[in-house]
C-alpha positions as CSV (number, residue, x, y, z in Angstrom):
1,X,166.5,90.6,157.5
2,X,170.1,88.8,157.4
3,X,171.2,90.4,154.5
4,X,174.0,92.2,155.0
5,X,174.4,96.3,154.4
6,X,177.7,97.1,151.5
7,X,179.9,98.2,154.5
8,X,180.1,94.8,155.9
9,X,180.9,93.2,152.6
10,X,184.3,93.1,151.2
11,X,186.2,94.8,148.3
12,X,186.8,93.0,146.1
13,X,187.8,92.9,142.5
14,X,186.4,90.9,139.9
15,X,189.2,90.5,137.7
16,X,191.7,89.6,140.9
17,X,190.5,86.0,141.0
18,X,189.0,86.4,145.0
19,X,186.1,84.9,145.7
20,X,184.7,87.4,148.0
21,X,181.7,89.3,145.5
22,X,180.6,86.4,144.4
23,X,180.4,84.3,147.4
24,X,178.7,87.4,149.3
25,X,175.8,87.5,146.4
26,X,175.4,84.2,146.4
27,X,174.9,84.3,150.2
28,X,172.1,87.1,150.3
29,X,170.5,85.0,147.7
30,X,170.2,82.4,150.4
31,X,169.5,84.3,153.0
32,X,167.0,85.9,151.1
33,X,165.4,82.7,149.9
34,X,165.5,81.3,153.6
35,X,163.7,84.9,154.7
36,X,161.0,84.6,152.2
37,X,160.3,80.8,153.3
38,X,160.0,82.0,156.4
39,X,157.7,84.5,155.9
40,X,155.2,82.1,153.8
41,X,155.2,79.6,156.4
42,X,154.5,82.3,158.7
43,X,151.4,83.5,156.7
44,X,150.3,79.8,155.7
45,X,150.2,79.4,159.5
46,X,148.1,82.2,160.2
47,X,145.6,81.8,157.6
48,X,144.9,78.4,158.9
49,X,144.7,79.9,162.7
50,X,142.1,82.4,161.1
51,X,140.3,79.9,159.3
52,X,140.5,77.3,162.7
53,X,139.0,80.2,164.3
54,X,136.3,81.2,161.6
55,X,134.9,78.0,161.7
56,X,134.4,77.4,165.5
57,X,132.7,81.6,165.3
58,X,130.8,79.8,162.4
59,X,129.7,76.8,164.1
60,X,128.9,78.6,167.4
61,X,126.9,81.3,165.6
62,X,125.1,78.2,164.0
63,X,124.2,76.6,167.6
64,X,123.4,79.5,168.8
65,X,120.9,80.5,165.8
66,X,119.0,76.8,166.4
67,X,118.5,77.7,170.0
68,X,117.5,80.7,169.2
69,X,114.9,79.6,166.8
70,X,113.3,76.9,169.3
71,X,113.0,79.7,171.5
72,X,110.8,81.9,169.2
73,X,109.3,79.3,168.0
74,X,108.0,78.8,171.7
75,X,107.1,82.1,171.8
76,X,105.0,81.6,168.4
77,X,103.1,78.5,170.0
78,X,102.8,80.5,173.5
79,X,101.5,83.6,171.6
80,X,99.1,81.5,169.4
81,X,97.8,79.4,172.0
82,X,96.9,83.0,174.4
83,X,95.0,83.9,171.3
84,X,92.9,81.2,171.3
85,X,92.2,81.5,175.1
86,X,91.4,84.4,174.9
87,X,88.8,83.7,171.8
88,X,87.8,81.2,174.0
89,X,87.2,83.3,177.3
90,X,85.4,85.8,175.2
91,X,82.9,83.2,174.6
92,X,83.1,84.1,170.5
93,X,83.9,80.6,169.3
94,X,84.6,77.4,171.1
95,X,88.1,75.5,172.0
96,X,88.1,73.8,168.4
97,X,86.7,76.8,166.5
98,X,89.4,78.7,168.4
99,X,92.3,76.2,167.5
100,X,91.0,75.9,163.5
101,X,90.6,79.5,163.0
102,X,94.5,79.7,165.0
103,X,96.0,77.6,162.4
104,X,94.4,79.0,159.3
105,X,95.5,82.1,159.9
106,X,99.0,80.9,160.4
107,X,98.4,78.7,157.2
108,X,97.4,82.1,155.5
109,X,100.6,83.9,156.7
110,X,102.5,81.2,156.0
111,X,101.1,80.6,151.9
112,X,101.8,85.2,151.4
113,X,105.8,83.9,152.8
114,X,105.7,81.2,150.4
115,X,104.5,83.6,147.7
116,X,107.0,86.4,148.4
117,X,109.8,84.0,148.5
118,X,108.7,82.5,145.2
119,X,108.1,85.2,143.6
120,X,111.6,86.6,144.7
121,X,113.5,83.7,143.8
122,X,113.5,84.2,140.0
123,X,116.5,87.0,141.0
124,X,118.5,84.3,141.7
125,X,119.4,83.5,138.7
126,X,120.6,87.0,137.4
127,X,117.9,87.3,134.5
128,X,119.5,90.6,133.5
129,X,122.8,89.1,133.1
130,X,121.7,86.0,131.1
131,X,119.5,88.3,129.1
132,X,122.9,90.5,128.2
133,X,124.8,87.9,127.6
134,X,122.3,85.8,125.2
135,X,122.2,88.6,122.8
136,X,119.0,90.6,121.3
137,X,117.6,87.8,120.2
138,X,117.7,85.8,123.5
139,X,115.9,88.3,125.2
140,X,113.7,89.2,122.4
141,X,112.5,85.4,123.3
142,X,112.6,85.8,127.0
143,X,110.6,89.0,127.2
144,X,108.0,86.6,125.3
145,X,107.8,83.6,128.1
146,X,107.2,87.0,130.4
């Protein structure tokens, strides 16, 4: 820091009429003033170096989830399709039998997700929280619709 320590700074007195006190505050002020500028810019500057960077770690990590799910979804088709080969080889059903009963069973799956999701998204919405903050007779009401 620039300010200076009391040994460098004059003696003077007040009541003499000399400038020297006065003129030495007034210069720490500035100094100080210019210091703590300084050091704002400086952490303006880094936060938007952080932020530059957490967006291209953000973006990157997006790509790189959107790749990753063509791939398993690849892996999905791949997996489904060895299934129904090998209904198929097996001589059980026949190609289209083998595709239906494929993709209903994926429907299935698919209709439970749905249903879990749904079912879990009514804690979205912090139903506790309203509830507390409605009152008792809000959630006298809400325990009703329940």
């Amino acid at each position: 820091m620039a300010i200076r320590t009391p040994k460098e700074k004059p003696v003077h007195s007040v009541t003499s009429g000399k400038p020297g006190i006065h003129a030495d505050l007034l210069e720490d002020v500035r100094l100080l003033w210019q210091e703590l500028r300084g050091l704002t810019h400086d952490h303006i500057k880094l936060a938007a170096l952080e932020t530059k960077r957490a967006g291209k770690s953000l973006v990157s990590m997006i790509v790189a989830g959107v790749v990753m799910a063509v791939l398993l979804i690849g892996v999905w088709i791949g997996l489904m399709v060895a299934a129904a080969l090998a209904l198929i080889e097996s001589n059980m059903v026949g190609g289209t039998e083998a595709v239906l009963l494929i993709a209903g069973a994926n429907l299935v799956v698919a209709l439970l997700l749905f249903w879990f999701i749904r079912s879990r998204s009514r804690y979205l919405l912090f139903p506790e929280t309203v509830r507390s903050l409605r009152g008792k007779e809000g959630s006298h009401e809400d325990r009703q619709k329940q």
